[in-house]
N, C-alpha and C positions, 0 to 999 in steps of 0.2 A: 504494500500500500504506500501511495504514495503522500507524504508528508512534509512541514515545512522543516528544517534542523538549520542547525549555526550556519551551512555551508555557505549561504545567497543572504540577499538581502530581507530584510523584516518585509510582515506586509505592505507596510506603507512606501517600501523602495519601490514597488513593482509600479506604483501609482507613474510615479516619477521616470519608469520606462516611457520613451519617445513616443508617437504613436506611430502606427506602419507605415514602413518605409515604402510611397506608390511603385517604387521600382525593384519588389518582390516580384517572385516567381507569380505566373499566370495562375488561376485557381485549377486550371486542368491540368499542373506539375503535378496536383499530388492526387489526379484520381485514375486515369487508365496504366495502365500496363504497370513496369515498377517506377515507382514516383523519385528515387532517386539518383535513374537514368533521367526519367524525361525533365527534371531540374539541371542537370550537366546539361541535356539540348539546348537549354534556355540562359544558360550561367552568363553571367556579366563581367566583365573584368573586374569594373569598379566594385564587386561585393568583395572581390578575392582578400586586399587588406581588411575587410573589416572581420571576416570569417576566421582569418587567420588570427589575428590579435586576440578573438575571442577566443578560440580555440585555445591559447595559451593561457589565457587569464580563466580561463576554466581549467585547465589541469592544476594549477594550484592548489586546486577544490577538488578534485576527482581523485587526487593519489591520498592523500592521510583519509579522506574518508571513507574509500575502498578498503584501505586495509583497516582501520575502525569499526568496520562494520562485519568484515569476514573473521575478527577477532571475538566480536561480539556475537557471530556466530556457532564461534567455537574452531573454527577453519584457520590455517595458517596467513598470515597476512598477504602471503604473495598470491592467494589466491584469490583476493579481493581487487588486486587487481587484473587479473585475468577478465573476474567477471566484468570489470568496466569497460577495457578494450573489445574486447567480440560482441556485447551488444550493440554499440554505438556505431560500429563498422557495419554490423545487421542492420539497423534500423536508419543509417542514410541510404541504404539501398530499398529497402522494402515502408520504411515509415511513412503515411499520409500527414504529419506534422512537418511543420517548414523550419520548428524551434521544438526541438524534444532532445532532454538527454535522459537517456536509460541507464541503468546500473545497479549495482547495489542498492541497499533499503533499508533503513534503522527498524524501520517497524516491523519488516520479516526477519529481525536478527534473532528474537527469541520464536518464532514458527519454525524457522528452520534448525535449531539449537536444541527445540524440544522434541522436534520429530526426525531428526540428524540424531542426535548424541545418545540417547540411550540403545540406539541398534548399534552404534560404533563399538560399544563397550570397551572407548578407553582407545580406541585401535586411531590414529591421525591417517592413516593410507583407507582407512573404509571408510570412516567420517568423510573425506574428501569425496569417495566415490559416492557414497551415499547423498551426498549433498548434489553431485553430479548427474546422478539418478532421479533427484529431486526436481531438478531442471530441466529435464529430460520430460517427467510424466507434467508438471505444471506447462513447459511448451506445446504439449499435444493435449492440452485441456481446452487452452487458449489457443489453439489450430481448429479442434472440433466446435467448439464456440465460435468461432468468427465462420465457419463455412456454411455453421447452420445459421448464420444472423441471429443467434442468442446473445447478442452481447446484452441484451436488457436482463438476464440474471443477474448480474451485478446491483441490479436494485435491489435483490434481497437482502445487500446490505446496509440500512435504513440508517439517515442521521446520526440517531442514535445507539445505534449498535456501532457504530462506526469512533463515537465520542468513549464510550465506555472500552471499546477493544484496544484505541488507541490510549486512554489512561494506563489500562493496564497494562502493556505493553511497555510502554514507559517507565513501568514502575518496576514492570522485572528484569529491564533489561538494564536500569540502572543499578538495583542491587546486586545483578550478576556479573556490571564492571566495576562497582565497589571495594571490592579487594584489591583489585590491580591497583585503583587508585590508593589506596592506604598500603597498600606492600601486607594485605594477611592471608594465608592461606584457609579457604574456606573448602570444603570437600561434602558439599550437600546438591539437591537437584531438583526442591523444593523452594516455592518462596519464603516459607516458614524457613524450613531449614537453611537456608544463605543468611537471613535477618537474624537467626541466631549464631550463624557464627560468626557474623559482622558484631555483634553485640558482646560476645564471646572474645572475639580479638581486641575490642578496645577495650572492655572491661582489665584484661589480662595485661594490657601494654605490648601489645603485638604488633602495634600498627610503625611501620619504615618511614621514619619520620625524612629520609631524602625522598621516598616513590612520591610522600602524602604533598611535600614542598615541591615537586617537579611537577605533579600530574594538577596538585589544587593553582600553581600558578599558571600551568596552562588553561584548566578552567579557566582562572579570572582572565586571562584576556581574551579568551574565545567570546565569554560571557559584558565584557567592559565593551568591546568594541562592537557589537550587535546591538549594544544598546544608545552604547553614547556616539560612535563612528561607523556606522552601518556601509558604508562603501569600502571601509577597507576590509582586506583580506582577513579576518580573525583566526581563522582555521589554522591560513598558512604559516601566520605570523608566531602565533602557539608553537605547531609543530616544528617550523624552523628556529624558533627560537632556543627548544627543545630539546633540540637534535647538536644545533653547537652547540653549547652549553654543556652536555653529557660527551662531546666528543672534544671540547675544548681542556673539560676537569674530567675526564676519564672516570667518571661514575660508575661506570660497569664495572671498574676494576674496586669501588668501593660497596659493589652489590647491587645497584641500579637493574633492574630487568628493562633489557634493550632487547630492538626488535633481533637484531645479527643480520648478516650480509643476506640479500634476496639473491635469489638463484638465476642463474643469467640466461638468456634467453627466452625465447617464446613457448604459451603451451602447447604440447603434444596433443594433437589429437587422437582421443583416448575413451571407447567406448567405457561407460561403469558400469563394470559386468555387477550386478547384484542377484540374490535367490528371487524366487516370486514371493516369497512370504516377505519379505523386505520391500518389493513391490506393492505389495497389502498393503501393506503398513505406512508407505509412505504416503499413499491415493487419497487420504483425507486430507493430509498437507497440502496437496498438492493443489487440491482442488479449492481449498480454502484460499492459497494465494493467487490460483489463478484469478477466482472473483475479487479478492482482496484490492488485487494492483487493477484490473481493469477498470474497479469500478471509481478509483481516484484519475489512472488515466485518462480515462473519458471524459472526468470534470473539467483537467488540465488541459484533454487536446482542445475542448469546446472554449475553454477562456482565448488557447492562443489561437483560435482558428476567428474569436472574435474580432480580437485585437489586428489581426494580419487580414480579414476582409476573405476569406475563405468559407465553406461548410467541411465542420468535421466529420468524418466518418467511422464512427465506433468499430464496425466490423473491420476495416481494415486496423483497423487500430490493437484488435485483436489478435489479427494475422501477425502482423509485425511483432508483437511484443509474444506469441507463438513461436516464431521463428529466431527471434532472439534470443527465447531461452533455451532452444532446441539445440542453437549453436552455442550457448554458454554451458551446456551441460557437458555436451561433447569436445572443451576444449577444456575439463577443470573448473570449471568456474560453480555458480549454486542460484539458485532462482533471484533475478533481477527485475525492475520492476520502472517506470517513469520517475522522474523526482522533481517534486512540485518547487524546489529550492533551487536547487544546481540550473537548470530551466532558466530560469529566470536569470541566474546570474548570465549564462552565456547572451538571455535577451536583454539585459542589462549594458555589456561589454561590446553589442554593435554588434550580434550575429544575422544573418539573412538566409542562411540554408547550413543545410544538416552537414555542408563542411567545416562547420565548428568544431562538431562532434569526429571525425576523422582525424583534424586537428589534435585533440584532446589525445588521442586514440594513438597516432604515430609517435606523439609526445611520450608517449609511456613506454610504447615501444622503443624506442630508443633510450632510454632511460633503462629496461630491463637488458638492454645490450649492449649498451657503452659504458655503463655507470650503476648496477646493481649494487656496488657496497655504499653510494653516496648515503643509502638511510638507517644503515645498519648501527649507526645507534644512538638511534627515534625512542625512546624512554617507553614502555609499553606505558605508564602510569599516564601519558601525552597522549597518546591513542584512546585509553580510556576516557580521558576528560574531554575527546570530540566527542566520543559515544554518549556521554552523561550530558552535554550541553545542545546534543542533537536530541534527547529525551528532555529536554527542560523544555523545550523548544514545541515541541507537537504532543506535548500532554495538556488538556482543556480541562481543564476542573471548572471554571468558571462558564464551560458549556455545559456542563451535569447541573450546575446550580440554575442555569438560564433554562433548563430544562423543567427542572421542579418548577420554578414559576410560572411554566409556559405549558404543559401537560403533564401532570404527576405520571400518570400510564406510561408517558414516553422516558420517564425518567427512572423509573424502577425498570425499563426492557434496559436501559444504559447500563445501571448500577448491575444487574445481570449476567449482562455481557465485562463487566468491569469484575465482578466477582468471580464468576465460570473459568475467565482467561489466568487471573491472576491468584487459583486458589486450586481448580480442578486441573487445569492445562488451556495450552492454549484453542488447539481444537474441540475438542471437550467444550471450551468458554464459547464458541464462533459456533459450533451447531448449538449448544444451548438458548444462546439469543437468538437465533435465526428461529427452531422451535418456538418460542417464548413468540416470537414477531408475527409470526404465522398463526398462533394463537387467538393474537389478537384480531388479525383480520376476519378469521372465522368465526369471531365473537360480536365483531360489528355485523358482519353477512345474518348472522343468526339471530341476533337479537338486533335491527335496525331500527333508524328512527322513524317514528310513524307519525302520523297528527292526521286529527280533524280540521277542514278546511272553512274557512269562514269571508263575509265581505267585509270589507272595511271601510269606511268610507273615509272620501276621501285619499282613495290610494287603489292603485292598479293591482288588477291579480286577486289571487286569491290566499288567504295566510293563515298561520298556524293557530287556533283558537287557543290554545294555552297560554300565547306569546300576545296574543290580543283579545281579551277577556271583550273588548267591546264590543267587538265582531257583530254581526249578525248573521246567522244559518238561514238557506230559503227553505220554506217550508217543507216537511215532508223526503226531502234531500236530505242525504247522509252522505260528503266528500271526503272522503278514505285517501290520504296518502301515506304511499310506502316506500320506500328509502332505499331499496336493493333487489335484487336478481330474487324473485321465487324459487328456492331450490327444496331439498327434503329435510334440511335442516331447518327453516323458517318456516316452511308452509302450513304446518298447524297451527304457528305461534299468530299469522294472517289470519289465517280461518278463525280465531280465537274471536282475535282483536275485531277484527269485521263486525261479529255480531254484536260482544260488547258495546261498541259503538253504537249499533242498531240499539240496542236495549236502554241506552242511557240517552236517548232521542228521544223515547218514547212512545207512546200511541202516534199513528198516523204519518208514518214512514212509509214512503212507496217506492225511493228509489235508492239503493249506495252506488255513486261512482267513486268509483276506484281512480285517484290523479296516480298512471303510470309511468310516466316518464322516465323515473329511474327502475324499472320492472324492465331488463335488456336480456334476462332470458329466463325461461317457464322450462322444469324439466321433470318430468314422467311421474313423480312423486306429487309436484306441486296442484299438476294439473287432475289428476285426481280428486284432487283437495277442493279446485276449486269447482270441479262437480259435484262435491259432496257441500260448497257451501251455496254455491249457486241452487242447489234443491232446498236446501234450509231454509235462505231465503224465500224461495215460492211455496212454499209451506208456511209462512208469513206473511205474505201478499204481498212480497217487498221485489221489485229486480233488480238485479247486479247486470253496471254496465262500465266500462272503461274509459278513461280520454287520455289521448296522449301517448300509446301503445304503441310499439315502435313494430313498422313492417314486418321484420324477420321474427319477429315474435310474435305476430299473429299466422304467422305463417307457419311459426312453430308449432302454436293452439291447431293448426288444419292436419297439421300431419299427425299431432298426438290424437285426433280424430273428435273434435270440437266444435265440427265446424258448424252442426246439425244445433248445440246447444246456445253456441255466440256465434251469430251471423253476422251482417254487416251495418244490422241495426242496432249494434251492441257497442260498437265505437263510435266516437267523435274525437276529432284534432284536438282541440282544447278543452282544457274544464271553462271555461267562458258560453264557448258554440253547442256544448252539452248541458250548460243551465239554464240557456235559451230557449232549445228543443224541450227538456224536461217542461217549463213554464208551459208551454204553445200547449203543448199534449196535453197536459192534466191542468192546464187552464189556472194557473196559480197565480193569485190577484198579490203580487210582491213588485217592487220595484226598488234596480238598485238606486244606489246613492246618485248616479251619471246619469239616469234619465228623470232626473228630477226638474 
């Protein structure tokens, strides 16, 4: 999922991004064939410096945080950067964005840590593959999503599931860089169990008072400068500051854990052979991130496709980020994902096409080829304190509290989805709220809101008699509105309410229209129902008749074989042109408020 962290600017920088450059690529760069060929068709000279300088001022920000994040994963640092170059190289060839950087994820560092690490048992060469494999089943999630044009499952992950997954998230992933940042050894795999032995290690005096002075002073400038100097570089400044510092006083030789020399060259392409039970196992992860990342993607590609004067397109959007992971899996690397941060910084720095991201990409490359010992010794306590300031960063508490004010229901599915992730696991937490959210829908569908309809004077339509006590009823009329699809779940609680209403009218009732409009479908259950209340009724002397009834649902009523009981003198368009009719027929001496 994609989130904001230290790496780019606060929200209010993006404001301050320029607005589109007219001499961006044409809108059909990014929709036939691969969109970034037919951008090279079209490329401009003059974007070349500004693509390129981006490019650069974005790897500042892509290298500590790649490995920050693959740490926090649990994965060896160099393979965080793997995963940043093979996406980025993927997605300017296949990406329907004109500004997208993909890679790594803070918010997938504890999914893939918790559904990674306990089948590694311990093991760094299967963890890796595993993670590899992880990549592999999340690209072919996000392959079969985008070909069937499902990208709209992604909505399953509702505001608020999304505010409480990323609290939690946040919260584990910062007690589980905790210890690096204090220098304590913690050997637990629970949240519980980490918080007590963080609690355990200061109590005791355990805590490396150099890891807690190197990693808390990279906090605070990661933290100082996001707040009080937001253009500049925080990240890199931290980490380079860091990195001398430990290699100018030789701290590692005083105990300091540093990264050590990264491994030179590129990765192997390398299928991860895993068992199928390993397969099993990982397919809930997998599928959690696939929806996870699409469903902040889509927010992201829609912002910058607003901004750049384009239409975004989800499915490909799925493709791409499909085929991303397909090839991040198979070169080493662990499920990536858009990032709504880094983004921005490249849209910040003057980029115009997905040569930023190549940019970034050959930057590293050559960096793992020419100069692999330059970060070998990067303080791990320094790595930590990006990961902790990138969780300070995209934890909302103050959206959980915006919530209770705003719908208590929606803020206990939050707290939920904030408890599930951060107590049971993290999949475990993402299908509990999803349950929990599905819950609810089927709780509105089943129990919806209904009212008796009334006129008002002085105001158009017709309205809720409870909400306007002054209302007046025309005579003998009973207007039934109902709030949802008829299905087998509600249709007795309708048949119920129907009559009640009928009863509480009292003597000299001849007719209930039913206001359908939100009635979009009748199924086999309901309509039974309403034969059984449509006879109740004439057994009363009362008829049931509808307004407002949408085509394909009376065409429904014909094929469930209805047609013989509701003919076509049983609707009318509006409940207006049906209170009309009703008056004419039965001769009803009323007049409304407007033909006075």
């Amino acid at each position: 999922m994609t989130t904001p962290d230290p790496t780019g600017p606060p929200p209010d920088a993006r404001a301050a991004v320029p607005p589109p450059d007219p001499a961006r690529p044409a809108p059909g760069a990014a929709r036939g064939g691969l969109p970034g060929l037919e951008m090279l068709r079209g490329y401009r000279r003059e974007w070349l410096p500004h693509d390129v300088l981006a490019g650069l001022a974005l790897t500042a920000v892509l290298i500590p945080v790649g490995m920050g994040y693959a740490v926090a994963s649990g994965l060896p640092a160099i393979h965080g950067l793997y995963a940043t170059i093979v996406p980025l190289a993927v997605y300017a060839l296949l990406g329907p964005s004109r500004i997208m950087v993909l890679g790594p994820d803070s918010t997938f560092a504890a999914v893939i840590a918790a559904t990674v690490l306990p089948l590694a048992a311990g093991s760094v060469e299967r963890a890796v593959a595993l993670a590899g494999a992880l990549a592999l089943l999340t690209g072919a999630c996000q392959l079969a999503f985008g070909l069937a044009r499902l990208g709209g499952l992604a909505d399953l992950f509702s505001k608020p599931i999304r505010i409480g997954f990323l609290n939690a998230i946040a919260l584990t992933v910062m007690v589980g860089q905790l210890p690096k940042l204090l220098g304590v050894e913690v050997d637990a795999d629970t949240l519980f169990g980490r918080v007590a032995g963080l609690v355990r290690g200061v109590v005791e005096r355990e805590v490396d008072g150099l890891a807690l002075a190197v990693g808390g002073a990279a906090l605070a400038v990661v933290l100082a400068t996001r707040r009080f100097l937001p253009r500049w570089p925080g990240v890199l400044i931290a980490v380079a500051g860091a990195t001398l510092a430990s290699a100018a006083l030789e701290l590692s030789a005083l105990g300091l854990a540093v990264l050590g020399p990264l491994p030179q060259g590129l990765p192997a392409l390398r299928v991860p052979w895993v068992g199928w039970r390993d397969l099993a196992q990982l397919a809930p992860g997998a599928i959690a991130i696939a929806l996870l990342s699409f469903a902040d993607t889509s927010v992201l590609s829609r912002a910058l496709a607003a901004r750049g004067g384009y239409r975004a397109d989800p499915n490909r959007e799925m493709l791409a980020l499909g085929a991303a992971n397909l090839a991040t899996g198979l070169l080493q690397g662990f499920p990536v994902s858009s990032s709504a941060s880094r983004t921005p910084v490249a849209e910040a720095a003057g980029s115009r096409t997905q040569l930023t991201g190549l940019v970034g990409a050959a930057t590293i490359v050559a960096l793992l080829l020419l100069a692999p010992a330059l970060l070998q010794d990067l303080p791990q306590a320094a790595l930590a304190a990006v990961v902790i300031a990138a969780c300070l960063s995209f934890a909302d508490v103050r959206g959980m509290f915006a919530l209770w004010r705003q719908r208590r229901i929606e803020c206990l599915l939050s707290l939920a989805s904030f408890l599930g992730v951060a107590l049971v696991g993290v999949i475990e937490g993402i299908g509990l709220a999803i349950v929990l959210s599905m819950a609810v829908v089927v709780r509105k569908a089943w129990h919806p809101y209904r009212a008796t309809l009334v006129r008002v004077d002085g105001r158009k339509g017709y309205h809720d008699a409870s909400r306007h006590p002054e209302g007046r009823a025309v005579p003998g009329l009973v207007i039934f509105r109902w709030d949802a699809p008829l299905f087998f779940a509600n249709a007795e609680l309708f048949h119920d309410e129907v009559l009640a209403e009928v009863a509480r009218a009292g003597p000299g009732v001849r007719m209930v229209l039913v206001a359908a409009d939100a009635i979009v479908d009748v199924d086999v259950t309901a309509a039974d129902v309403l034969v059984e209340l449509d006879a109740a009724l004439q057994r009363a002397g009362v008829e049931l008749h509808f307004a407002g009834l949408k085509g394909p649902v009376k065409d429904r009523l014909v094929h469930l074989g209805l047609s013989g009981r509701f003919d076509a003198g049983h609707y009318e368009e509006t409940v207006g042109s049906a209170v009309n009719r009703y008056r004419e027929r039965f001769g009803i001496d009323w007049k409304d408020w407007d033909e006075s």
